[in-house]
N, C-alpha and C positions, 0 to 999 in steps of 0.2 A: 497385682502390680503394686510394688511395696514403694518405688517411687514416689512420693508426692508428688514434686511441681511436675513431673512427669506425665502421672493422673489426673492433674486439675485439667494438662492442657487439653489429653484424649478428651476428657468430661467437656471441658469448655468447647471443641473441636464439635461432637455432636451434640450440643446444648444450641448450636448456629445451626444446623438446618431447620427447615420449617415443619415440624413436627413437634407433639408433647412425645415425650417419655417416660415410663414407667419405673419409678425408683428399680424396683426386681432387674430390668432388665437393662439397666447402666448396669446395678452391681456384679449382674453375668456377664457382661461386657467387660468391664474393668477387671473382673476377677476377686472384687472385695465382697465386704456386706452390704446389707441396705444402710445400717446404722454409720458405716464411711460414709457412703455416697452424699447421708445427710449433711454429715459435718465438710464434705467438703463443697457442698453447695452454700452451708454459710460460708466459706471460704471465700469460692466465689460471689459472694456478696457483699463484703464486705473488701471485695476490691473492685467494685462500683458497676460488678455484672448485675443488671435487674433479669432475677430467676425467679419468675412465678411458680408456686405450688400450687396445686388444686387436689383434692381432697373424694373419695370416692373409688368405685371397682374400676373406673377407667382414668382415676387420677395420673398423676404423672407431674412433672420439670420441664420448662420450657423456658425459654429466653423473649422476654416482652423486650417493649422498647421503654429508655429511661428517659431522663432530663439532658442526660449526657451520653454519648456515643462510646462508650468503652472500647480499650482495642479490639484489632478481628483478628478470627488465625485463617489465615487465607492458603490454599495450596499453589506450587509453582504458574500452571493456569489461568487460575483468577487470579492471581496478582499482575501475570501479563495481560491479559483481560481490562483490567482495569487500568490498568497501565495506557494501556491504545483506547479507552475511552477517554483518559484524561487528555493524551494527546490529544485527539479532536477538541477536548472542549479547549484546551490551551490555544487552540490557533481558530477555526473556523466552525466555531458551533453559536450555542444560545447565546445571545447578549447577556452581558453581567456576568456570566460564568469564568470567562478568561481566563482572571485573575486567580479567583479558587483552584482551579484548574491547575495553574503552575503550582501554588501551594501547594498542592496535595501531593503532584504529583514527586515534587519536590521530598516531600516526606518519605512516601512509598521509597524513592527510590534509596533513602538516606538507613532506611531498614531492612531493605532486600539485600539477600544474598549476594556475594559475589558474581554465580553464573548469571543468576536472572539482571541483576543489574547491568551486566553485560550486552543480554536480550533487549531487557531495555533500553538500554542506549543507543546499540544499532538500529532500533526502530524508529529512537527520534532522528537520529542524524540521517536514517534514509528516508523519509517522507515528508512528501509535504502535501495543503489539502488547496482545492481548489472551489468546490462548493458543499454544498449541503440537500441531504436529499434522504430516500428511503432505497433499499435494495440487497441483494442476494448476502448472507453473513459468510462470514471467511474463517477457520478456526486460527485464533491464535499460533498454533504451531506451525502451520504455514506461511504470516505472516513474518514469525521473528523467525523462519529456516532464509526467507528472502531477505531480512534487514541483514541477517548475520553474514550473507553473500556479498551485499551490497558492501555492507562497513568493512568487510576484508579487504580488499576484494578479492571473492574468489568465483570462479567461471560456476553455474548453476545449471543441475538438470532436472527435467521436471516433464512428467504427460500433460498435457493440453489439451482439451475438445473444446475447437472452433465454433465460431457460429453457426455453419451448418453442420456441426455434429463429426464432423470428421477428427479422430485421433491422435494424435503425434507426439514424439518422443522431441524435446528440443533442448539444445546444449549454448548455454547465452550468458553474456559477460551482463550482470543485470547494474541499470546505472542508477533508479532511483525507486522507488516506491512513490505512488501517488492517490491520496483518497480524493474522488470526489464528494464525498459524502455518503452519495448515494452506492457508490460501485470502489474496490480496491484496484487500483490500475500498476502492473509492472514494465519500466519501463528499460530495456534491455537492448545490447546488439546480438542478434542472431547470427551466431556462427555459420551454421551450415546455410542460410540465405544470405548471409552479409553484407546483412541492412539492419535500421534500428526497426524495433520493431515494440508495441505494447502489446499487453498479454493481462487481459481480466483474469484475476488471482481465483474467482470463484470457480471459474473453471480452469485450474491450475491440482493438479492432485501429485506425490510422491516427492515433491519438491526435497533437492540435499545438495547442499555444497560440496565440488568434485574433490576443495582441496588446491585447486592449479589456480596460483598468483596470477593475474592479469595486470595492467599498466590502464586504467581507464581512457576510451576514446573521448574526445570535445563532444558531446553533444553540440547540434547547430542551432540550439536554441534551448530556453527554460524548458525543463522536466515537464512542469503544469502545462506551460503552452502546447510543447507539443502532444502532450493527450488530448487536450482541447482539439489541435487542428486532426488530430487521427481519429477523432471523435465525427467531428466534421468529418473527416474523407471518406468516411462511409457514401457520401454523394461526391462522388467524383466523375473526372468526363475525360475524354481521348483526348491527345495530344498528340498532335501528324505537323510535324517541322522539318524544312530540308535546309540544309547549312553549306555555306559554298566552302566545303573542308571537305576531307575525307574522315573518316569515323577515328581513327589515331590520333587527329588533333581537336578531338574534340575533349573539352573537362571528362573527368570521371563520371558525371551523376547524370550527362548524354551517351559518352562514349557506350554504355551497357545496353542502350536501349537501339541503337545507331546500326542503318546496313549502309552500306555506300552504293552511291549508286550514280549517275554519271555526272561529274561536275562536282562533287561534291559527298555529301549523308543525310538520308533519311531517315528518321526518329520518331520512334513511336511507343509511345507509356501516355499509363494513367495519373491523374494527378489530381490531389482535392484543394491544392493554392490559390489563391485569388489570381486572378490572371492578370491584374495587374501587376500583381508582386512576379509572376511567371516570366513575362514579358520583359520588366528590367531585367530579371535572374539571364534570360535568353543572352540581350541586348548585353549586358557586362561582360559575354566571353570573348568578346571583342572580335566576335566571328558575321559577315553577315549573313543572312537568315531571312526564309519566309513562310508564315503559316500557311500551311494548310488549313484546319481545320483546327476546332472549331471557329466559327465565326468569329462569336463572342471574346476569344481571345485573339484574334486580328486586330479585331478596333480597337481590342487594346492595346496592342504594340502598336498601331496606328494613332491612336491618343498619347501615347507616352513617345513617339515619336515627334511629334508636331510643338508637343510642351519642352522639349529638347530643342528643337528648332527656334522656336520662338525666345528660348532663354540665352540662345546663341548669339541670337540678331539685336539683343537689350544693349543701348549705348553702355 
């Protein structure tokens, strides 16, 4: 390798892992002599790389730690790697870090590549973090194939194993990226179910943008939020409402679950809402209506009925 700065950076490249190395067996690597290899380890030392020598049949080069942090050569990977750790620390990690955080990550991005900058970019503009915690790792490459869908946007396919284990092929307009900390959450509308729907990334595998431009839906609420409440609706309960309408004139988000039946529609889904927020949602389609079941959300349209009444009758 007649190269120089060519050969410093190969030398500097395996001088960063954690291993010593054997002069003999850089200059096989390299292609040069031992007598290079030396001189270009003062090279790099004398551009404020700390390269220990040691002396002996199992001597060898290795890179200590300095007073100072010299650059790194980092590959495509660990710069996005690093990248999505700074994220975290920039928004919802250790205290004190914050700041550093943007710094850095500030830096990284002012020296990356074109592509990867790109990677990165879509990965901040699509997530955002809600806590902090420990759990399942996610590779990079999956991470930025979903930001890169997200900041397109373009419609995403990707296998899925559910929480009972079950398989599936799913094709979904994805709307945000969300770390809790502890878990990577994707938060998407599923086409062939067409609903919104999240989707834990660690169990997300082949993930590829199709390519097909989409027009983004409203989400009905913040990205975070609604993990959090899909989070929650893992305890959800029945909902059995009859409506003095027929199933045609009811909203969209009844009409799907609605059979008709005499006088009216009867409606039946699950749902992990509070029931009081249920009960207004009921009460605003300006239809009237009575529960069934369960209980506990009778008395709540029965409580939010009466607090209506009462603010009616206020001089």
């Amino acid at each position: 390798m007649n190269d120089t700065p060519g050969r410093l950076l190969t030398l500097l490249s395996l001088l960063q892992t954690p291993r010593e190395w054997p002069g003999s067996e850089l200059a096989e690597r390299l292609g040069v002599s031992p007598r290079t290899i030396r001189r270009d380890i003062e090279r790099l030392r004398d551009l404020g790389y700390p390269v220990e020598a040691t002396l002996g049949a199992v001597g060898g080069y290795r890179l200590v730690a300095g007073a100072a942090m010299p650059p790194l050569l980092l590959d495509d990977e660990e710069a996005v790697a690093i990248a999505v750790g700074l994220r975290a620390g920039a928004g919802h990690a250790i205290e004190g870090v914050e700041e550093a955080s943007v710094r850095a990550l500030a830096k990284l991005e002012q020296v990356l590549p074109a592509r990867l900058r790109r990677r990165v970019g879509a990965l901040q503009s699509a997530t955002v973090a809600v806590t902090r915690g420990d759990g399942p790792s996610v590779h990079p490459r999956t991470l930025t194939a979903m930001a890169g869908a997200v900041a397109g946007p373009e419609r995403l396919r990707f296998a899925y194993r559910a929480r009972d284990g079950v398989d599936s092929r799913r094709l979904v307009e994805p709307y945000r990226l969300v770390s809790t900390g502890s878990r990577w959450y994707l938060v998407a509308y599923d086409l062939e179910r067409e609903d919104w729907r999240t989707f834990r990334v660690d169990r997300v595998s082949e993930p590829f943008a199709t390519g097909a431009r989409f027009t983004p839906r409203p989400l009905p609420m913040e990205a975070a939020e609604f993990v959090r409440r899909a989070l929650r609706g893992e305890r959800t309960y029945p909902v059995d409402v009859s409506f003095a309408a027929p199933p045609e004139e009811l909203p969209a988000w009844l009409r799907e679950a609605a059979a008709a039946e005499p006088g009216g529609a009867r409606v039946r889904f699950e749902s992990g809402d509070a029931p009081e927020w249920l009960a207004a949602r009921m009460a605003l389609t300006g239809l009237e209506f009575t529960v069934r079941g369960p209980e506990f959300l009778a008395e709540a349209a029965g409580t939010l009925g009466a607090r209506l009444a009462r603010a009616g009758a206020t001089p």
